[in-house]
Biopython code that builds the backbone (N, CA, C, O; Angstrom):
import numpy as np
from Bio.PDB.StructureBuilder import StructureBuilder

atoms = [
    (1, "UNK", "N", (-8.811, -3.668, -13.787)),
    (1, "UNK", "CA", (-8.713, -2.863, -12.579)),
    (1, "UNK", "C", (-7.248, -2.432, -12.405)),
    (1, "UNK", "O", (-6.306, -3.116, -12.806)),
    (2, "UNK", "N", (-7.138, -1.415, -11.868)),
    (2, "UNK", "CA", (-6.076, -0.777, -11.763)),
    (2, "UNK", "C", (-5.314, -1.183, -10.584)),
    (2, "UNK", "O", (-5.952, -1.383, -9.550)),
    (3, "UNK", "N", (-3.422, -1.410, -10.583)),
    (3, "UNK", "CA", (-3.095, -1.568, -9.191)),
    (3, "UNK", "C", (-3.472, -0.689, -7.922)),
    (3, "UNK", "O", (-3.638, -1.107, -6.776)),
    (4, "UNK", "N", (-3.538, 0.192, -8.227)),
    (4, "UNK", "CA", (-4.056, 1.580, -6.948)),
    (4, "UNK", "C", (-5.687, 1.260, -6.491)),
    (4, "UNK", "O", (-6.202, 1.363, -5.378)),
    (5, "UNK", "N", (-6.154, 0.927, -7.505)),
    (5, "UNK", "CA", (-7.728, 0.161, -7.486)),
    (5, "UNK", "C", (-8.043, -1.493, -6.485)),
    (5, "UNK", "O", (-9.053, -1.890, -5.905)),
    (6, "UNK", "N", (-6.674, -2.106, -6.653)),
    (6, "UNK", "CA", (-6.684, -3.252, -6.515)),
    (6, "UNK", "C", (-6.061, -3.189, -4.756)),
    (6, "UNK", "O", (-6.519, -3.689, -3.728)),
    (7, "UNK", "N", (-5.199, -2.590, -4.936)),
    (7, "UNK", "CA", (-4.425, -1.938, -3.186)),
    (7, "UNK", "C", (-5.698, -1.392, -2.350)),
    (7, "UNK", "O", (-5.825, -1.528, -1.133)),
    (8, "UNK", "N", (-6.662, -0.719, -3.252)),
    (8, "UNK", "CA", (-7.879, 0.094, -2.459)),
    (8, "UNK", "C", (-8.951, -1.099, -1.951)),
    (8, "UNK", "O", (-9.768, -0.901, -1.051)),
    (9, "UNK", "N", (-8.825, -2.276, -2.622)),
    (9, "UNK", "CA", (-10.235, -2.483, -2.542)),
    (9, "UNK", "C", (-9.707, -3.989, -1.530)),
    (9, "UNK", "O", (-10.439, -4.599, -0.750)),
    (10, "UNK", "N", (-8.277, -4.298, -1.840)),
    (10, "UNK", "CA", (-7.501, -5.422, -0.338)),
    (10, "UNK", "C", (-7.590, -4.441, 0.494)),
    (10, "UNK", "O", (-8.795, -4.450, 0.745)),
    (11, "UNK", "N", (-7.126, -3.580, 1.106)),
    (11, "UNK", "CA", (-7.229, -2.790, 2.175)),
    (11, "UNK", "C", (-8.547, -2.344, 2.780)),
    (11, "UNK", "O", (-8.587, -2.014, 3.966)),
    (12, "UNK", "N", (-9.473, -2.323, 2.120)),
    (12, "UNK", "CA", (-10.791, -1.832, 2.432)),
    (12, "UNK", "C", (-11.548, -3.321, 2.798)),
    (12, "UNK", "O", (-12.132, -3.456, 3.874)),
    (13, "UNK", "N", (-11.502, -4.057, 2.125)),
    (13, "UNK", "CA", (-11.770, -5.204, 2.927)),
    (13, "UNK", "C", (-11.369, -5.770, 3.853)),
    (13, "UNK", "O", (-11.984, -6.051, 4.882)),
    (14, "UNK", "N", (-10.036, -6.049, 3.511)),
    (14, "UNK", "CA", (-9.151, -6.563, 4.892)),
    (14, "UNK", "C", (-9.077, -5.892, 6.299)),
    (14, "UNK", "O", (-9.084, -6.582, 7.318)),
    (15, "UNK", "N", (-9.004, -4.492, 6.332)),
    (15, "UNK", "CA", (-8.891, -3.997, 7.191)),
    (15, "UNK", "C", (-10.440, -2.633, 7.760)),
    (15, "UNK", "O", (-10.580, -1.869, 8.716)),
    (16, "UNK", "N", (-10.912, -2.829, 7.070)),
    (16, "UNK", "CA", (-12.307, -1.962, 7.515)),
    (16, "UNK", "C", (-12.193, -0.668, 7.970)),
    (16, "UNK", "O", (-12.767, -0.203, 8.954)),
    (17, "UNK", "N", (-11.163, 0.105, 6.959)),
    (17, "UNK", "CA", (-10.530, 1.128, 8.054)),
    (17, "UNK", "C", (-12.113, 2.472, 7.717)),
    (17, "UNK", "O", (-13.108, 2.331, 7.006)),
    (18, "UNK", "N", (-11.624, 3.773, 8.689)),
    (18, "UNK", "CA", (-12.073, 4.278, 8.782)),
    (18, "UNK", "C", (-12.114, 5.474, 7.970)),
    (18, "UNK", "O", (-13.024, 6.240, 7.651)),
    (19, "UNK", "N", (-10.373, 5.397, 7.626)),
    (19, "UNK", "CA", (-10.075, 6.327, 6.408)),
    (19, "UNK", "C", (-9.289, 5.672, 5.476)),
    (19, "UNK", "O", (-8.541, 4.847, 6.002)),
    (20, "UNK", "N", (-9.187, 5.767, 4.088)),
    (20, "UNK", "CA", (-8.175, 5.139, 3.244)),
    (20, "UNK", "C", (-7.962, 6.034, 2.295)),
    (20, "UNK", "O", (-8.963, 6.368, 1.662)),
    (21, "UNK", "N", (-6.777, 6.606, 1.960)),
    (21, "UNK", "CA", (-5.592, 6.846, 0.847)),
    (21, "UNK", "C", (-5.146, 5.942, 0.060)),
    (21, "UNK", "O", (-4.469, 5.099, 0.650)),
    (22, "UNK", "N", (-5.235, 5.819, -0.802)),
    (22, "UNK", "CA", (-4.612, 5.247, -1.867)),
    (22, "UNK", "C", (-3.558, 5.795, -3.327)),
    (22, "UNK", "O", (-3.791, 5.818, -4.535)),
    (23, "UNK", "N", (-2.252, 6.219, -2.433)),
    (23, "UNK", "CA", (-1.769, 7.390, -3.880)),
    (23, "UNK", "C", (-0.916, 6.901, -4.527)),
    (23, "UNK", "O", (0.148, 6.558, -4.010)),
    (24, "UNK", "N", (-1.183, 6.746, -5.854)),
    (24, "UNK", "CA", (0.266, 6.646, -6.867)),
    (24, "UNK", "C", (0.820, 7.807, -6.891)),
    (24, "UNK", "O", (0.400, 8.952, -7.062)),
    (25, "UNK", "N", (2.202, 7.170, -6.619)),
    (25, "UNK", "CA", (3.405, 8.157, -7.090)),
    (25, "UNK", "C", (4.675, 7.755, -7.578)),
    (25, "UNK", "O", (5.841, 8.032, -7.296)),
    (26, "UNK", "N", (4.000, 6.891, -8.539)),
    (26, "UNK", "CA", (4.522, 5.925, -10.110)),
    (26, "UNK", "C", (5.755, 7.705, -10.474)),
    (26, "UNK", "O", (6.857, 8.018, -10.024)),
    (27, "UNK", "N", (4.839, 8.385, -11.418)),
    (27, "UNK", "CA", (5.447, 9.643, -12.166)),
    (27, "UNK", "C", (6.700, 10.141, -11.296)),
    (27, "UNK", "O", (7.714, 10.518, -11.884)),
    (28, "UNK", "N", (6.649, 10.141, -10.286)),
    (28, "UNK", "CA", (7.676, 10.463, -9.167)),
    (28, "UNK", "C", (8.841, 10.226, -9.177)),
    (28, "UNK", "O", (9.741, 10.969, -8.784)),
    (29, "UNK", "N", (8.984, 8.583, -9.878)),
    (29, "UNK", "CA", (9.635, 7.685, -9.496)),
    (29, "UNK", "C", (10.753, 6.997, -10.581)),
    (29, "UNK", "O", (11.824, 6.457, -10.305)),
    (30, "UNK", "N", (10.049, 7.235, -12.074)),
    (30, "UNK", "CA", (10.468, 6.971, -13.169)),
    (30, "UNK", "C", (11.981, 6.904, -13.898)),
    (30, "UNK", "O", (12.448, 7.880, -14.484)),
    (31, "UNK", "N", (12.535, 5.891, -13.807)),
    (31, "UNK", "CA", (14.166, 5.583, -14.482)),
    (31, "UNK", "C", (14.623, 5.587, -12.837)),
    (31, "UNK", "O", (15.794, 5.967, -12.852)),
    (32, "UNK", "N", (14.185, 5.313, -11.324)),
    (32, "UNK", "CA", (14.864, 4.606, -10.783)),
    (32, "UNK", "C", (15.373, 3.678, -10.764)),
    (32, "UNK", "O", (14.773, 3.013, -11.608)),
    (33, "UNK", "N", (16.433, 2.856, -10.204)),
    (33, "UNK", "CA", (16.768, 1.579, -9.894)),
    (33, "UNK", "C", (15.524, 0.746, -9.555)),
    (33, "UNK", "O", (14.630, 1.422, -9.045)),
    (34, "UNK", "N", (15.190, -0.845, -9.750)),
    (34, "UNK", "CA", (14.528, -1.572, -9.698)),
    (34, "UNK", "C", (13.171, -1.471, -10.416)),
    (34, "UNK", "O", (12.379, -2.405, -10.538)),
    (35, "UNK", "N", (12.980, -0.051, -10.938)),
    (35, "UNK", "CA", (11.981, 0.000, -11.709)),
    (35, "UNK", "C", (11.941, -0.407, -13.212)),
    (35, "UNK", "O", (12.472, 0.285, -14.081)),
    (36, "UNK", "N", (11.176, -1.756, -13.508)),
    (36, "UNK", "CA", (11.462, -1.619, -14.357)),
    (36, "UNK", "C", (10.419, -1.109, -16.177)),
    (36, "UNK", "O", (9.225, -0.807, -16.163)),
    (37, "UNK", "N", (11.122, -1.145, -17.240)),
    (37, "UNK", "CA", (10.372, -0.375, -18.114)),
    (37, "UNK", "C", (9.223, -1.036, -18.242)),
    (37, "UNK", "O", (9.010, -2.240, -18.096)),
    (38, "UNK", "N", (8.345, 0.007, -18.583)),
    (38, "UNK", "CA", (7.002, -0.353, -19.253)),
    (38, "UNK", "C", (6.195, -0.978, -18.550)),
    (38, "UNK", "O", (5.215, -1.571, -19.000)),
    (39, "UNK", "N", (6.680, -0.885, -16.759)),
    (39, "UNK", "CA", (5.471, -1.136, -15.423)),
    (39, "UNK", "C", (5.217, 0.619, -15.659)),
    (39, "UNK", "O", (6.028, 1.412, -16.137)),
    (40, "UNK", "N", (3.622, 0.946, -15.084)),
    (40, "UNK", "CA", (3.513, 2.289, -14.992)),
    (40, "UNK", "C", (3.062, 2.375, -13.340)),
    (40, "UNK", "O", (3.440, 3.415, -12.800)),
    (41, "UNK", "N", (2.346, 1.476, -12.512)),
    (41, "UNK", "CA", (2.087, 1.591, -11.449)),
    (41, "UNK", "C", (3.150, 1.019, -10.505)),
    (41, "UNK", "O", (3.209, -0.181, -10.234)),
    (42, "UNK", "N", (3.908, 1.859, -10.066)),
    (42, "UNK", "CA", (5.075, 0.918, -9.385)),
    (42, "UNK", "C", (5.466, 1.358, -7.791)),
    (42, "UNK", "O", (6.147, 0.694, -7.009)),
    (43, "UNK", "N", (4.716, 2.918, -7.499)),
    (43, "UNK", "CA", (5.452, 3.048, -6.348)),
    (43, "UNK", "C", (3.881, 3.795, -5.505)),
    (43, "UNK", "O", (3.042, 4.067, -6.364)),
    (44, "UNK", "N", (3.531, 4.048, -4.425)),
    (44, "UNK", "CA", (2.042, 4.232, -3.741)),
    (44, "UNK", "C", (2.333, 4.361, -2.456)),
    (44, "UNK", "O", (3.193, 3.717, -1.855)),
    (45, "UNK", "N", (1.408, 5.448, -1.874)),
    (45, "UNK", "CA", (1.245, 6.155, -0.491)),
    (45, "UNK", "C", (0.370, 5.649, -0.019)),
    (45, "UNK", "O", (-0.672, 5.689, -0.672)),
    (46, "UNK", "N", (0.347, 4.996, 1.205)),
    (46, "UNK", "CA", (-0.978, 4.772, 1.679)),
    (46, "UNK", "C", (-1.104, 5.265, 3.156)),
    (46, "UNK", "O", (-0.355, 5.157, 4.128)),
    (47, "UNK", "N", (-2.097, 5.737, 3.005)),
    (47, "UNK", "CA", (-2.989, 6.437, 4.591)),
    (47, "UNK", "C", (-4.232, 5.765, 5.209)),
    (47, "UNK", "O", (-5.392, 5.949, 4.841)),
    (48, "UNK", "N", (-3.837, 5.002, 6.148)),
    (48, "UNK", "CA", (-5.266, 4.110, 6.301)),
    (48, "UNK", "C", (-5.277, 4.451, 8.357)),
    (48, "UNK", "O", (-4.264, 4.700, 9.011)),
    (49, "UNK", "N", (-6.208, 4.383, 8.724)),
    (49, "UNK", "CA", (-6.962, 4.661, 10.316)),
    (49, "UNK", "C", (-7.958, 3.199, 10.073)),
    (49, "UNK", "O", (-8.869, 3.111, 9.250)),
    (50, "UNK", "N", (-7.527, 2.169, 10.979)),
    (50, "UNK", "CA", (-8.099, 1.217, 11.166)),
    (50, "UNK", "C", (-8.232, 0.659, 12.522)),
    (50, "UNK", "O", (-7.236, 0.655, 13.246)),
    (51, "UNK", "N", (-9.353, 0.185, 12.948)),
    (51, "UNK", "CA", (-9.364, -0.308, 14.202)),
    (51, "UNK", "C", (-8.438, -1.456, 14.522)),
    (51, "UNK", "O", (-7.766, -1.485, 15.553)),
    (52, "UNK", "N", (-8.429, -2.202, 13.796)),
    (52, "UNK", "CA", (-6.428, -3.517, 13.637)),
    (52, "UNK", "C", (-5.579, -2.876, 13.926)),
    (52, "UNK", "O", (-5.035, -3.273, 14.957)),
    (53, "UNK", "N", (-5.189, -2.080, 13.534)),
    (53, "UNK", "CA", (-4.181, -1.227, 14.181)),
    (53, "UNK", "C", (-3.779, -0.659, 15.768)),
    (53, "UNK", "O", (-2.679, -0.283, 16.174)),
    (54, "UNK", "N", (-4.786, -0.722, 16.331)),
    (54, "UNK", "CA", (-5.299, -0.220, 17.628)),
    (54, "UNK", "C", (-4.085, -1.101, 18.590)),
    (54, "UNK", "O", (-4.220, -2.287, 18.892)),
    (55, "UNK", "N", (-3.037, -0.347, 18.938)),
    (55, "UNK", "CA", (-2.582, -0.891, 20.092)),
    (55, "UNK", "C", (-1.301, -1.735, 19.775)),
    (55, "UNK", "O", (-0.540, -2.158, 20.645)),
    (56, "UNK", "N", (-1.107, -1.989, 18.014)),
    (56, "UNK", "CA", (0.195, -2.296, 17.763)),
    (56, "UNK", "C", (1.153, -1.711, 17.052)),
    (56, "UNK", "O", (0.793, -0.878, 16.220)),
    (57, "UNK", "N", (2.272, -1.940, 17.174)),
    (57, "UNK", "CA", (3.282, -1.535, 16.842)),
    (57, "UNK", "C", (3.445, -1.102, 15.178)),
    (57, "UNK", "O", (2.879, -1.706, 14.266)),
    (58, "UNK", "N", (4.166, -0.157, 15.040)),
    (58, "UNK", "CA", (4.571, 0.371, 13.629)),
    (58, "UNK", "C", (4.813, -0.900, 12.748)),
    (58, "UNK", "O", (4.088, -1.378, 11.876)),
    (59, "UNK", "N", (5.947, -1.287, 13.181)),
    (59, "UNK", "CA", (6.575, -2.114, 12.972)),
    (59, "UNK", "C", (4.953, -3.485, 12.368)),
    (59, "UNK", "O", (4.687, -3.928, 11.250)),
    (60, "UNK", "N", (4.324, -3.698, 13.630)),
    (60, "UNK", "CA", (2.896, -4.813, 13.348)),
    (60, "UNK", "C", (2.224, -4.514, 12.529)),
    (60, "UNK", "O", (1.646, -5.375, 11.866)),
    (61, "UNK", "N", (2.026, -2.876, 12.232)),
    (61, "UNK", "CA", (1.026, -2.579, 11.409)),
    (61, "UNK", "C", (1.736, -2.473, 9.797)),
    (61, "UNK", "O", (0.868, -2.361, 8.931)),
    (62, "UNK", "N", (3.047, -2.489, 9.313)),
    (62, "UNK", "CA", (3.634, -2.507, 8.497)),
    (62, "UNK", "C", (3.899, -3.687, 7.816)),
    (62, "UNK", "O", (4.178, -3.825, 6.625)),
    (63, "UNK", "N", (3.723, -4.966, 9.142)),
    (63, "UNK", "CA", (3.619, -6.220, 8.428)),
    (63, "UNK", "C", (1.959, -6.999, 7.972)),
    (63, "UNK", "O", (1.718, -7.892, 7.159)),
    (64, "UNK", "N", (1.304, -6.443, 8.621)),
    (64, "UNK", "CA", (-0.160, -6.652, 8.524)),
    (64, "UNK", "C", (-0.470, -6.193, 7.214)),
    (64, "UNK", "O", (-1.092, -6.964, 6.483)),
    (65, "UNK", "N", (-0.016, -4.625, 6.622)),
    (65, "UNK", "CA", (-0.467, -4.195, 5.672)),
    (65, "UNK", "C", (0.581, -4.995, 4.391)),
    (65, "UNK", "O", (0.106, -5.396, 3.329)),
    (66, "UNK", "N", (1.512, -5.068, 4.624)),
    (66, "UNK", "CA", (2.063, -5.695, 3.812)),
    (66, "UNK", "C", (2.060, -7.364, 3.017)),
    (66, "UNK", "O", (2.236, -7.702, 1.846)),
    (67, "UNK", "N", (1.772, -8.150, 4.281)),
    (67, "UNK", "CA", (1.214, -9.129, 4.407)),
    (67, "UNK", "C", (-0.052, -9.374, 3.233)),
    (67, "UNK", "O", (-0.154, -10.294, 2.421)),
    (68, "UNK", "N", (-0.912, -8.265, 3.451)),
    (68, "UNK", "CA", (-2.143, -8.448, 2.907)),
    (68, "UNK", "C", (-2.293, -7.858, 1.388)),
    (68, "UNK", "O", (-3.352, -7.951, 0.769)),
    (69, "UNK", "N", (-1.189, -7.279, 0.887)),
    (69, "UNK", "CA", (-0.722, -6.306, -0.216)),
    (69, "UNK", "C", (0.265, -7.563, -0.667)),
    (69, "UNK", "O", (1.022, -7.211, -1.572)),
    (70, "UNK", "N", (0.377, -8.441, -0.407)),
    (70, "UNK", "CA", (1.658, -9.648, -1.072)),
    (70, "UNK", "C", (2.063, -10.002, -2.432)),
    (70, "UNK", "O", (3.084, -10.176, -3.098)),
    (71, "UNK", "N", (0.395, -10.034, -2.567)),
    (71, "UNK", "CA", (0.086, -10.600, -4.011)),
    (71, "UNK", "C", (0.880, -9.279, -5.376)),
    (71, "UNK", "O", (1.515, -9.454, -6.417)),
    (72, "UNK", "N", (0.527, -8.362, -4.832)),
    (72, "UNK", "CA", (1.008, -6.833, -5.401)),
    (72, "UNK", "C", (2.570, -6.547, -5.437)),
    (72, "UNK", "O", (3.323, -6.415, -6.401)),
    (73, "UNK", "N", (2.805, -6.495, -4.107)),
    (73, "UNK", "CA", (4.309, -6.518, -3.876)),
    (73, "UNK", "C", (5.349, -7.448, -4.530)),
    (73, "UNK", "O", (6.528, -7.217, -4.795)),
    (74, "UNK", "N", (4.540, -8.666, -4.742)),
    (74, "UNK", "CA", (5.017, -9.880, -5.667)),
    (74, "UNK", "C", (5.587, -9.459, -7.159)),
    (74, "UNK", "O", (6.619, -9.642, -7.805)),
    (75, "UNK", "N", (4.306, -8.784, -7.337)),
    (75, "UNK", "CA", (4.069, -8.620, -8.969)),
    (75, "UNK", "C", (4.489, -7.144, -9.086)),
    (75, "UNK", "O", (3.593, -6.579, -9.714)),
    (76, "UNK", "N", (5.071, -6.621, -8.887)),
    (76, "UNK", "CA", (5.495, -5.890, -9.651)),
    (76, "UNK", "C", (5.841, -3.733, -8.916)),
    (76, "UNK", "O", (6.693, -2.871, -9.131)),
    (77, "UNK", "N", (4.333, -3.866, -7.903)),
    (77, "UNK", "CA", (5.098, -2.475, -7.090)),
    (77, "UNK", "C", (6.391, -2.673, -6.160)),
    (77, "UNK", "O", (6.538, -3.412, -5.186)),
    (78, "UNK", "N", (7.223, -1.835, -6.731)),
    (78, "UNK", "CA", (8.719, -1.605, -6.226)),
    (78, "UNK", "C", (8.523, -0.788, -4.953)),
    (78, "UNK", "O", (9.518, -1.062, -4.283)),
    (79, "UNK", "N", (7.693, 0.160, -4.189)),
    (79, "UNK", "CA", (7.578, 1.153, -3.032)),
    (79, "UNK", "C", (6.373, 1.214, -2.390)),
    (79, "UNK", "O", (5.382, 1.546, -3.040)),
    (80, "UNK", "N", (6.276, 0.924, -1.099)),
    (80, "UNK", "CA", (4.858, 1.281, -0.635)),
    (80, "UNK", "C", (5.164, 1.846, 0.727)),
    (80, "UNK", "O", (5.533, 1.168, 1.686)),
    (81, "UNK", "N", (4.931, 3.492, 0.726)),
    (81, "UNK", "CA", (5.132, 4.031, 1.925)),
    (81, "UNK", "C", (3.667, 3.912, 2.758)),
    (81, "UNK", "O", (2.487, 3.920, 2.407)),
    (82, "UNK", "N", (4.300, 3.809, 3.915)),
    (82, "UNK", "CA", (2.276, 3.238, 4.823)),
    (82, "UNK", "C", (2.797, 4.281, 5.982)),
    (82, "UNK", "O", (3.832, 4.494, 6.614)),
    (83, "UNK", "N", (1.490, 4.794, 5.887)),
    (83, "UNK", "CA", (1.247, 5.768, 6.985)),
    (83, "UNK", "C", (0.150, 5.123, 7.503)),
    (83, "UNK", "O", (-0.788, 4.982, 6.717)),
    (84, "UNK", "N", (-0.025, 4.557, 8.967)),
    (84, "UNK", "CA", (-1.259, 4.029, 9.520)),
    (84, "UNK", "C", (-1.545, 4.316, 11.032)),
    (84, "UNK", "O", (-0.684, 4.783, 11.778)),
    (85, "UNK", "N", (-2.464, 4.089, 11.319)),
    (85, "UNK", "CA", (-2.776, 4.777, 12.515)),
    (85, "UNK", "C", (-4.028, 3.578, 13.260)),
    (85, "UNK", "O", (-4.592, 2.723, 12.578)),
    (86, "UNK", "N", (-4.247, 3.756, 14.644)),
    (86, "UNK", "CA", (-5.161, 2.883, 14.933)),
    (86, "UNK", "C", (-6.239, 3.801, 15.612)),
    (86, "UNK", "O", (-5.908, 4.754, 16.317)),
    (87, "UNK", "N", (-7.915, 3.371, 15.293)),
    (87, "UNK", "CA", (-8.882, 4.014, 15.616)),
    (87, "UNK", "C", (-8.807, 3.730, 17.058)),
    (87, "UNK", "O", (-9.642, 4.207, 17.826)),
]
sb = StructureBuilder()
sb.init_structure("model")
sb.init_model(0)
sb.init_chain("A")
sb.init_seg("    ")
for serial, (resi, resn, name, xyz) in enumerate(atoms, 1):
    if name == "N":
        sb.init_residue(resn, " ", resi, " ")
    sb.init_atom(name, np.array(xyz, "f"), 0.0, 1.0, " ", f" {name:<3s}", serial, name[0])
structure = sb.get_structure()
């Protein structure tokens, strides 16, 4: 399974959202700093509308999603821009 696969399918469980994005934008990103060679999935957009979200802060919903993305962030994606919103 793919990391973008693997980000899709923690988020879709964890959070039950209503809409989900899931974008690599690895190619984007290539011979930055911290990236290193021969990772290909390293940097991802995400757009998620979830009812968790409802009523907290940017800031809450940035640690919630992140929180739950750990295992990922651990291993190896260097960028995760989160766009989120609450139903």
């Amino acid at each position: 399974m793919s990391v973008r696969d693997r980000i899709f399918h923690t988020l879709s469980e964890t959070f039950k959202p209503g809409r989900l994005e899931v974008i690599d934008e690895s190619d984007q990103h290539r011979g930055h700093v911290g990236v290193h060679p021969g990772r290909v999935e390293t940097h991802f957009r995400v757009r998620i509308e979830s009812m968790v979200f409802a009523g907290k802060s940017r800031i809450d919903q940035h640690r919630l999603i992140n929180s739950a993305l750990k295992d990922e962030l651990d291993g190896g994606v260097h960028a995760l821009a989160i766009e989120a919103k609450g139903l």
